[in-house]
GUVO-300667 format. One record per atom (N, C-alpha, C): x, y, z; residue in three letters. Coordinates in steps of 0.2 Angstrom, whole numbers, padded with zeros to 4 digits, always signed. Example, Ala and Ser with C-alpha at 12.3 -4.5 7.8 and 13.67 -1.06 7.14 Angstrom:
+0066-0028+0039ALA+0062-0022+0039ALA+0066-0016+0039ALA+0064-0011+0035SER+0068-0005+0036SER+0064+0000+0039SER
! end
This chain:
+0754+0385+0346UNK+0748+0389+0347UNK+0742+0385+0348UNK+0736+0385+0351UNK+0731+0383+0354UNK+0727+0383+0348UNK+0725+0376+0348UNK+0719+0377+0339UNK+0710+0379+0342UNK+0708+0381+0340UNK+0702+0384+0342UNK+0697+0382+0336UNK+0691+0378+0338UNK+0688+0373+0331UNK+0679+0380+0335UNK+0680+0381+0340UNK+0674+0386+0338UNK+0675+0394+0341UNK+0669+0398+0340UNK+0670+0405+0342UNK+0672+0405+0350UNK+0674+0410+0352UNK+0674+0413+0358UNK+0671+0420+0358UNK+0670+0420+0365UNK+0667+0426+0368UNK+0674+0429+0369UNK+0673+0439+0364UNK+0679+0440+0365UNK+0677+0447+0367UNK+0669+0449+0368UNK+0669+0455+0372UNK+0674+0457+0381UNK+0676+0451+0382UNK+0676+0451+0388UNK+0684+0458+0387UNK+0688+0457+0384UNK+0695+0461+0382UNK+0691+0469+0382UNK+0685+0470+0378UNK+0684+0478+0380UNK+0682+0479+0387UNK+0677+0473+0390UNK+0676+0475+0396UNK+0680+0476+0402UNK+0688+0472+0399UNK+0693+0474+0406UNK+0696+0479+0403UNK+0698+0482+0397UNK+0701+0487+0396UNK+0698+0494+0399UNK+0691+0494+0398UNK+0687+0500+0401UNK+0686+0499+0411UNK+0687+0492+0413UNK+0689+0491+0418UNK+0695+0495+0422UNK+0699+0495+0417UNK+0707+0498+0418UNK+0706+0504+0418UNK+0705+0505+0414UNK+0703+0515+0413UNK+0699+0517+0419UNK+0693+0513+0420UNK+0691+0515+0427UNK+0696+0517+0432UNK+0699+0513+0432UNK+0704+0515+0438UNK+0708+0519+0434UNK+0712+0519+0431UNK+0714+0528+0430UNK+0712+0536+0431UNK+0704+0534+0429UNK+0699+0539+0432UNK+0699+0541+0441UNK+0697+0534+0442UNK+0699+0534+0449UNK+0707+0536+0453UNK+0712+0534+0449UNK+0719+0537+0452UNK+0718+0545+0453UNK+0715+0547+0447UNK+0719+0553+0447UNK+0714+0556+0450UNK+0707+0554+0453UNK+0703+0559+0458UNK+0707+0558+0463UNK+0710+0552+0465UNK+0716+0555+0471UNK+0720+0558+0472UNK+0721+0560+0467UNK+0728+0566+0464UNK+0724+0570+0467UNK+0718+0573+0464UNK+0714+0579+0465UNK+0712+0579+0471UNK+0713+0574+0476UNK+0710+0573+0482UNK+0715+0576+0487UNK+0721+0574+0487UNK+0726+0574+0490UNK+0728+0581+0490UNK+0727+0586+0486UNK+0729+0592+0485UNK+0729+0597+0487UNK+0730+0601+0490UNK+0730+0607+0496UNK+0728+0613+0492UNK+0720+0614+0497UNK+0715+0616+0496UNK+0709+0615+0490UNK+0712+0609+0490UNK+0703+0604+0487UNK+0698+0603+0487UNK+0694+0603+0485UNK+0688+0600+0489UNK+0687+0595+0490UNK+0689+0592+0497UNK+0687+0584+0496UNK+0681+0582+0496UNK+0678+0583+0498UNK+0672+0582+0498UNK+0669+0579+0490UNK+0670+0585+0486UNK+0666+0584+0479UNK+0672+0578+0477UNK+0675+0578+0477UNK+0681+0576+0473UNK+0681+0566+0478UNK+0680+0565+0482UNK+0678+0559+0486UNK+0673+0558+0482UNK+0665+0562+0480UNK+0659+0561+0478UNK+0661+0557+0471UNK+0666+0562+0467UNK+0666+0558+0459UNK+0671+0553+0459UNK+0676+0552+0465UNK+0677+0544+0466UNK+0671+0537+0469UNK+0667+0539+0471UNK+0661+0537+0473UNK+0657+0535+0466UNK+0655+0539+0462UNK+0655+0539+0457UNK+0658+0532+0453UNK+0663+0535+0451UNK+0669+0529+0448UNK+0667+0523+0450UNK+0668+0520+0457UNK+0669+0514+0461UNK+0662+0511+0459UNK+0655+0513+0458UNK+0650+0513+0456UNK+0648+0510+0448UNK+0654+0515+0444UNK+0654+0510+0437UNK+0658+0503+0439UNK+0663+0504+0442UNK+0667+0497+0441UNK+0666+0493+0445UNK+0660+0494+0449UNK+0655+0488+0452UNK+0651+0487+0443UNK+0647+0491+0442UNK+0644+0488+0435UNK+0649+0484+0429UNK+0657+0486+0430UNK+0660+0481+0423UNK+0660+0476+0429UNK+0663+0476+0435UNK+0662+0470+0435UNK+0657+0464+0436UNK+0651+0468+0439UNK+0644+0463+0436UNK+0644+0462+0430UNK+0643+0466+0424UNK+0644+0465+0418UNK+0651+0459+0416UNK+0656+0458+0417UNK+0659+0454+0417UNK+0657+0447+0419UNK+0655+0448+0425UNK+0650+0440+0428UNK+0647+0436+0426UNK+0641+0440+0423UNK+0636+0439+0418UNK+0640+0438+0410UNK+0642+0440+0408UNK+0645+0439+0402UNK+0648+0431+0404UNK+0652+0431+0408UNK+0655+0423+0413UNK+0651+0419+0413UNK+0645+0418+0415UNK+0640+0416+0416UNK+0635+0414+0409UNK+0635+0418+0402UNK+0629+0419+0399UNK+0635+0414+0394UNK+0642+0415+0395UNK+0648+0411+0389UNK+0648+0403+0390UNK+0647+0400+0382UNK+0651+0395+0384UNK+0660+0394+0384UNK+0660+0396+0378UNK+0667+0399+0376UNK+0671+0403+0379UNK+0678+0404+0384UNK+0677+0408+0384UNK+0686+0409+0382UNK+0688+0419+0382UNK+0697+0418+0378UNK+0701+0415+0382UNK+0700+0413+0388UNK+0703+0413+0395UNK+0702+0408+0399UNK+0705+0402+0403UNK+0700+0400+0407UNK+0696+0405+0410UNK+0692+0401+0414UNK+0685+0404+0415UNK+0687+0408+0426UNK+0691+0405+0426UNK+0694+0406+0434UNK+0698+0410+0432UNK+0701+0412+0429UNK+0708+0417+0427UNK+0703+0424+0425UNK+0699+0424+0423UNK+0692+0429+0421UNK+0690+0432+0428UNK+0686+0428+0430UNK+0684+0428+0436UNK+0687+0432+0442UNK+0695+0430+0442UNK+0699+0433+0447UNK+0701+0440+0444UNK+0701+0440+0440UNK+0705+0445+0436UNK+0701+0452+0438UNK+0693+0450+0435UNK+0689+0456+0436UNK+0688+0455+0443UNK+0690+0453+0447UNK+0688+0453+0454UNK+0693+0456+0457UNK+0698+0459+0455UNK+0705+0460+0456UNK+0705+0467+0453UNK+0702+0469+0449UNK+0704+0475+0447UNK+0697+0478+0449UNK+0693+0476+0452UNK+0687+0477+0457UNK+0689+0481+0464UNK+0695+0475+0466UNK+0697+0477+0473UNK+0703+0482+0473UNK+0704+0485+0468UNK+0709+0491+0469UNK+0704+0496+0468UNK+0700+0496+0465UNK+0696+0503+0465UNK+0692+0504+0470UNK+0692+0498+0476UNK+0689+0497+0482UNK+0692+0501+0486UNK+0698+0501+0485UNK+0704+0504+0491UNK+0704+0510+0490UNK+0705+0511+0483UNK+0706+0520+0482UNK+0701+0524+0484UNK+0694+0520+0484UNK+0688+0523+0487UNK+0687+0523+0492UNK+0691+0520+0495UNK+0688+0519+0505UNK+0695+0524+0507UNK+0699+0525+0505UNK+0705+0528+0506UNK+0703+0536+0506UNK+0699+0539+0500UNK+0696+0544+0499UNK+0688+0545+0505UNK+0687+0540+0504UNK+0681+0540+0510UNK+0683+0540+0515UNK+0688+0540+0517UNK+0691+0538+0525UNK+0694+0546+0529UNK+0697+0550+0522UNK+0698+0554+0522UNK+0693+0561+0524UNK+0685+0561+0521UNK+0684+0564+0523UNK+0679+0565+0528UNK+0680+0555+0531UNK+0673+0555+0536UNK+0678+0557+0544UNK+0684+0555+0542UNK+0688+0560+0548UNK+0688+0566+0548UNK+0689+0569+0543UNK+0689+0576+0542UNK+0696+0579+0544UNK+0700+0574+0538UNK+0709+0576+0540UNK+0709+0580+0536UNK+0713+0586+0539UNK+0713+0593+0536UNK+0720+0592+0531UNK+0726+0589+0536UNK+0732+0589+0534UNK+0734+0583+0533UNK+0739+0580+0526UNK+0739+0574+0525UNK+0748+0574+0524UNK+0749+0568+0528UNK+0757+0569+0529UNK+0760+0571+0521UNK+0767+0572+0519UNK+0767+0574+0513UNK+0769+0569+0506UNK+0772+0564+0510UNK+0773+0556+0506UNK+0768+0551+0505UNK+0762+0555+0507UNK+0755+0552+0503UNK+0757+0555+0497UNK+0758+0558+0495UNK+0759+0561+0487UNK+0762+0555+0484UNK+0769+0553+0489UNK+0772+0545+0484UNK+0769+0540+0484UNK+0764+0537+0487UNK+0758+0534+0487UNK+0756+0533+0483UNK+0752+0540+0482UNK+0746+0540+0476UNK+0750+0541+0469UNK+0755+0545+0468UNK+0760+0543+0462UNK+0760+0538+0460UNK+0760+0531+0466UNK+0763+0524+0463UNK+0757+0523+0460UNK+0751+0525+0462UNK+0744+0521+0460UNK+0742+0524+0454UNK+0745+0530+0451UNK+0741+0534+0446UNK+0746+0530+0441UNK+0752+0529+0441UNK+0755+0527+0435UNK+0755+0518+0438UNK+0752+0515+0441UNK+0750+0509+0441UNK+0744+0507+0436UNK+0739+0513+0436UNK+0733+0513+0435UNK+0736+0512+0428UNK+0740+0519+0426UNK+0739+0519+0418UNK+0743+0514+0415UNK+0748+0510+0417UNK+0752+0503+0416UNK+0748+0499+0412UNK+0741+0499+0419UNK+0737+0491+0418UNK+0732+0494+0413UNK+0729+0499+0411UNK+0724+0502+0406UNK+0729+0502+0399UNK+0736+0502+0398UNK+0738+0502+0394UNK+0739+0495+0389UNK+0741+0491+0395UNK+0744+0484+0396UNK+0736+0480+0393UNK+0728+0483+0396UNK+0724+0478+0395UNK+0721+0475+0389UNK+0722+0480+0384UNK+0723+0479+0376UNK+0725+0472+0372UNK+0733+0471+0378UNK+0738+0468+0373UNK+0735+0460+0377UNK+0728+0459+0380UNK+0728+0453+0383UNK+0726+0449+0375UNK+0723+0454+0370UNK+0720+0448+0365UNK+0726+0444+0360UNK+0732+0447+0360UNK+0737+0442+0357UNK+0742+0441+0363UNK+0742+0443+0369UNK+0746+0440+0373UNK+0753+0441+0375UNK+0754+0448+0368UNK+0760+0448+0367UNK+0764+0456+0370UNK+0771+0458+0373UNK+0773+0462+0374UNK+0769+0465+0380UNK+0769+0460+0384UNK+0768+0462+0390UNK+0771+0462+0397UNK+0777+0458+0397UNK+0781+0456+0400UNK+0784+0463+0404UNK+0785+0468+0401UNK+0787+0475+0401UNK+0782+0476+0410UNK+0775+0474+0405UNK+0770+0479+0412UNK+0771+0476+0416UNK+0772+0468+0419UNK+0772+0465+0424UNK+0776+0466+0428UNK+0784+0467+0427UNK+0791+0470+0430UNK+0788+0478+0432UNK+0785+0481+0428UNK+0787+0488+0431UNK+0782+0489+0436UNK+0775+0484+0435UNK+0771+0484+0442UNK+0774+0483+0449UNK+0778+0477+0448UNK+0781+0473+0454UNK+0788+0481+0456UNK+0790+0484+0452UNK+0795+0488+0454UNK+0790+0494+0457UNK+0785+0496+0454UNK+0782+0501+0457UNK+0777+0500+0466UNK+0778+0493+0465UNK+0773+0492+0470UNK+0780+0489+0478UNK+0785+0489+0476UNK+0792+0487+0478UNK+0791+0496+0481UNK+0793+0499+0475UNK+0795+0509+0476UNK+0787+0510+0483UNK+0780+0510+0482UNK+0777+0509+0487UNK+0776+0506+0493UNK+0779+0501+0496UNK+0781+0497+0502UNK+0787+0502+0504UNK+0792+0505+0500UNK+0795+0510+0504UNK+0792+0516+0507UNK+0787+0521+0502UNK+0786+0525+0505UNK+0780+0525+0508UNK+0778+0517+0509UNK+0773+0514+0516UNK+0778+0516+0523UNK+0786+0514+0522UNK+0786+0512+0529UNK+0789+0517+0532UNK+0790+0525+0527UNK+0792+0528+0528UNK+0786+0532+0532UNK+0778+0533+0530UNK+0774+0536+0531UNK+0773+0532+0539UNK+0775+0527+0540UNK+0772+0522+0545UNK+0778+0526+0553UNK+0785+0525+0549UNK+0790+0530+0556UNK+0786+0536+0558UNK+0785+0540+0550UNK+0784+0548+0550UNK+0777+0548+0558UNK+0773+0543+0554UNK+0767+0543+0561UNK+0769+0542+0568UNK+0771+0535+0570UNK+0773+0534+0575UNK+0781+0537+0578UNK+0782+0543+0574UNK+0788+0547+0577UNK+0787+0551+0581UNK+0783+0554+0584UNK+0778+0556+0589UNK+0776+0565+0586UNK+0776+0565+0582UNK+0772+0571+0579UNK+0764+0572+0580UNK+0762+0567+0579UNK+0754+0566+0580UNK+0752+0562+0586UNK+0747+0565+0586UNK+0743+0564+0595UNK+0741+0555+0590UNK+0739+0554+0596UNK+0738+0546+0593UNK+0728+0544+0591UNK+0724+0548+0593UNK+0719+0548+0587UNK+0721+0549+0580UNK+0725+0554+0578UNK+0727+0556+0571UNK+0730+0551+0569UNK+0734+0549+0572UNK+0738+0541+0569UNK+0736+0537+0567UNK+0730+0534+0573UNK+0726+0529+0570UNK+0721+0532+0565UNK+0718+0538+0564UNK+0716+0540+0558UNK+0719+0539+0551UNK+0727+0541+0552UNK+0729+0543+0545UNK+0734+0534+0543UNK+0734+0532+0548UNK+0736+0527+0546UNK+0728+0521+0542UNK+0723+0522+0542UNK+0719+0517+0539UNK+0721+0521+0533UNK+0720+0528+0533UNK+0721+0529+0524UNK+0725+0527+0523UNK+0733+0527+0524UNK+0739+0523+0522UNK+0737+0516+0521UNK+0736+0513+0526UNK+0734+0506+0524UNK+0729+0505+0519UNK+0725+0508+0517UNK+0719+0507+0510UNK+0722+0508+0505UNK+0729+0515+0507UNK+0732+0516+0499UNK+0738+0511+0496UNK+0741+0508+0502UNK+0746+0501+0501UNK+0743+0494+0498UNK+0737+0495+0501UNK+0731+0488+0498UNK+0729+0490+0491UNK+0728+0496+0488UNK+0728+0496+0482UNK+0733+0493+0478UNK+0739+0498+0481UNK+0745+0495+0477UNK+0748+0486+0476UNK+0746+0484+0484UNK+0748+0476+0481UNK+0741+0474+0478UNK+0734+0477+0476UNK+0729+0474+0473UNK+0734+0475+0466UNK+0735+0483+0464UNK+0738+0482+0458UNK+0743+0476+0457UNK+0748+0475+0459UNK+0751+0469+0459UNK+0750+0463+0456UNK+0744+0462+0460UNK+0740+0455+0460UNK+0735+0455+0453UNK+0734+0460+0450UNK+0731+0459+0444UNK+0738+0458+0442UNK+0744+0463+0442UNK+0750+0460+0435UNK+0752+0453+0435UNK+0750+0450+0441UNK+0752+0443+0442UNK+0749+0439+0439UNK+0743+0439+0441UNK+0737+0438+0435UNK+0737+0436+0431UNK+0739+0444+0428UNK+0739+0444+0422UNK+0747+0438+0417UNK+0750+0439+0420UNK+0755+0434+0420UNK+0754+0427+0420UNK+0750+0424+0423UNK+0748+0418+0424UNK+0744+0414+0418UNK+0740+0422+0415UNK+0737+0421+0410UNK+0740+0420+0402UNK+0744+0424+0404UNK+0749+0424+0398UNK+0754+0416+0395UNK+0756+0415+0402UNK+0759+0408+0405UNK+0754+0403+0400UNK+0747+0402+0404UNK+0743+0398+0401UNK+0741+0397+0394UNK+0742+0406+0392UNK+0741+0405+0384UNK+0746+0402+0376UNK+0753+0402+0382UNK+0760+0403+0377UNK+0759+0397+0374UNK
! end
């Protein structure tokens, strides 16, 4: 174990844990988004919303970066980390904004596996954020993320035939394909925190 002779900045563990939860918040307005006869519109607006707080954790993150000598982590593993769970809330937000600045009425039906993988993505990482302060019993999250994000590259390349099967005139394709693509970019973002977060774990053992 790692002897520590002064304090540490140790707010940073609540500022990623409510980071996480953000994105929880955010998954499950997907849910609500994807749902036939929703309103997307409103339901895009409170993920707008959302994306809006986890720009402010992760400015507040920076500046905590910035204001620490100490810190529980290197200080580049910090840095990525909140930049990472930054960029998933990116994609789930542009994927909803994409949604209803074309004005898709219909969404193929294996978007629903999609946004599955991202809601229990989400709650993995918000559950997992906690255990960064002893480092311990995390091994679990980082496996199920890589399987879930594995289960999602499936029901990518399945949504990818379904489009280019000739069902859809080819504007729709290229429309419904950037949301696919924003909501597969969430999923390897999720990833990329678990990795991360691994890295980090690595470094502290």
């Amino acid at each position: 174990m790692r002897l520590r002779l002064t304090p540490r900045e140790d707010s940073f563990y609540d500022l990623f844990t409510d980071s996480a939860n953000n994105l929880v918040t955010g998954a499950r307005l997907l849910v609500e988004l994807i749902a036939d006869g929703t309103d997307r519109e409103a339901a895009a607006e409170k993920l707008r919303a959302c994306e809006h707080a986890g720009d402010e954790l992760t400015h507040a993150i920076m500046r905590r970066l910035n204001e620490s000598f100490i810190t529980p982590f290197d200080r580049e593993d910090i840095y990525r980390l909140a930049s990472l769970l930054d960029d998933v809330m990116d994609y789930m937000e542009e994927a909803a904004d994409l949604v209803v600045l074309y004005k898709i009425d219909e969404l193929p039906k294996d978007i629903v596996g999609q946004v599955e993988v991202l809601e229990r993505a989400a709650e993995l990482t918000a559950d997992a954020m906690p255990r960064l302060r002893s480092m311990k019993e995390l091994n679990e999250y980082w496996i199920e993320i890589n399987r879930l994000e594995n289960q999602g590259d499936q029901v990518y390349r399945r949504l990818l035939a379904k489009l280019f099967g000739g069902d859809y005139d080819a504007l729709t394709v290229m429309k419904l394909k950037q949301v696919i693509d924003c909501l597969e970019e969430a999923a390897d973002a999720f990833e990329h925190v678990a990795n991360t977060i691994e890295t980090i774990a690595v470094k502290e053992s």
